[in-house]
C-alpha positions in Angstrom: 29.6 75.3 39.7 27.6 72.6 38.2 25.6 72.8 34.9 23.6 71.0 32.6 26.5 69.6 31.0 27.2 67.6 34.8 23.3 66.7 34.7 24.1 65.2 30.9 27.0 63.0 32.0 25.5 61.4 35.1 22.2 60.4 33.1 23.9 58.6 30.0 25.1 55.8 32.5 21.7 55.4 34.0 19.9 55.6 30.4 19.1 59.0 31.3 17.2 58.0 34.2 15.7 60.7 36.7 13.8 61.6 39.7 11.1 64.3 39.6 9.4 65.8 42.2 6.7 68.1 41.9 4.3 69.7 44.8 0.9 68.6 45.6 -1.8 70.5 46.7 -1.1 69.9 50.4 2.4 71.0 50.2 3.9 67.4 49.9 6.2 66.2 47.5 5.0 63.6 44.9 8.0 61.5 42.8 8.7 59.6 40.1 11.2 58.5 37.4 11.4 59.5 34.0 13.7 59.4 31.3 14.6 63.1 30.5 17.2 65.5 28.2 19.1 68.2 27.9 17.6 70.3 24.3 17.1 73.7 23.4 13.9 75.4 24.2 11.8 75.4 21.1 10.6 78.6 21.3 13.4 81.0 23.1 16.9 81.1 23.0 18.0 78.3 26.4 19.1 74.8 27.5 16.4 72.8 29.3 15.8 70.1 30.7 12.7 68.3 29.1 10.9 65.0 29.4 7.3 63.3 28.2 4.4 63.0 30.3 1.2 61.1 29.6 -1.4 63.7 29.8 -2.9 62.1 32.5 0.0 62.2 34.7 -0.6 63.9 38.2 2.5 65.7 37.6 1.3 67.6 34.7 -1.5 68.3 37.5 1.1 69.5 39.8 2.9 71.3 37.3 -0.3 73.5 35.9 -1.1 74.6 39.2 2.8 75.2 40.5 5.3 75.4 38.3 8.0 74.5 40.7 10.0 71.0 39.6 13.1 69.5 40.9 14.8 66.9 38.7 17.9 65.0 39.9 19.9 63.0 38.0 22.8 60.2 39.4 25.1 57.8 38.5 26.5 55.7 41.3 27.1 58.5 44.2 27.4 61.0 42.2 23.8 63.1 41.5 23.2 66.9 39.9 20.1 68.4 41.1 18.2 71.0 38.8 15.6 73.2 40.5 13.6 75.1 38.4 10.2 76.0 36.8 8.2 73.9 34.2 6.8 74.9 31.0 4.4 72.5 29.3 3.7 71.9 25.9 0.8 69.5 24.7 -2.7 68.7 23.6 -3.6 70.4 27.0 -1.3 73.0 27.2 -0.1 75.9 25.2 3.6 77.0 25.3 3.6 80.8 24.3 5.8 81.3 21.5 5.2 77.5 20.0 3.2 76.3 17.2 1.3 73.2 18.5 1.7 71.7 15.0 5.4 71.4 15.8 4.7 69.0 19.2 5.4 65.6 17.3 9.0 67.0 16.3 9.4 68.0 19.9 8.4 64.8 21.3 10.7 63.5 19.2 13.3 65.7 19.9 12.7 65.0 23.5 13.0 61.4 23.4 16.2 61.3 21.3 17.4 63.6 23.8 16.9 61.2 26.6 18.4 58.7 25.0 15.7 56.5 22.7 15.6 55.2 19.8 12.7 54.3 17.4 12.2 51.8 14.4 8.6 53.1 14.1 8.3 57.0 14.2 4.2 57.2 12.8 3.6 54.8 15.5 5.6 56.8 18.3 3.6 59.7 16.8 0.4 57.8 17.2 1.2 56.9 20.6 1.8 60.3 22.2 -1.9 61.1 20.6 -4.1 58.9 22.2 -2.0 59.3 25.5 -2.3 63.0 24.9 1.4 63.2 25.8 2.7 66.5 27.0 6.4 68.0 26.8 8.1 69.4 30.1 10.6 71.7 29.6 12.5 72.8 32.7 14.4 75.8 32.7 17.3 75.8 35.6 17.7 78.0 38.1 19.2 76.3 40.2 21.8 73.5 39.7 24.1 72.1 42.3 25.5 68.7 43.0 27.4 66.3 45.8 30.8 67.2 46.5 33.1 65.3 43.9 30.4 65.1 41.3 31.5 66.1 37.6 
């Protein structure tokens, strides 16, 4: 059975590189890339899978009105899909059970998670201000993967 320690090793190859797909209003799926991680819910005891979203983003659009979020993650042929619902934490959007004065440590947290580094951390802070940046935090529930992936 696959698990979000088979979603972390195909992403470190691909610098943590993933497709998400989200619903729009019409029923069709709308994707793009991001770079996500694998962290610890911030406010209740679980693994998720979490990534950073401008807060004009029409995923975070999708995502407030359906919660519903595939992310898949692959490295060469091999690809671990997590299906799952999507919490979001921002200027925008209250996560029950967070204090919004803790969102720059998340975003942090988030992005070291995925992968990146920064020389700069008040201007990264700065940054996910004025872009009213958002934290989506996937929790799993459902994970499988191609035959022969890790």
């Amino acid at each position: 059975m696959p698990s979000l320690t088979d979603l972390r090793s195909v992403l470190e190859p691909e610098q943590h590189l993933a497709v998400v797909a989200t619903t729009r209003r019409d029923g069709r799926v709308q994707a793009s890339v991001v770079n996500v991680g694998v962290l610890h819910h911030p406010a209740r005891d679980a693994e998720v899978v979490a990534f950073v979203a401008r807060g004009d983003a029409v995923k975070l659009r999708h995502l407030r009105r359906d919660p519903r979020i595939t992310v898949v993650g692959r490295s060469g042929w091999l690809w671990v899909a997590v299906e799952g619902s999507a919490e979001l934490a921002g200027p925008d959007d209250d996560l029950a059970g967070f204090d919004p004065d803790e969102l720059p440590t998340l975003l942090r947290d988030i992005f070291q998670s995925a992968g990146g580094t920064h020389d700069n951390w008040p201007e990264y802070d700065r940054t996910m201000v004025e872009d009213r940046r958002a934290a989506v935090l996937v929790t799993p529930e459902r994970i499988y993967s191609n035959p022969g992936a890790p």
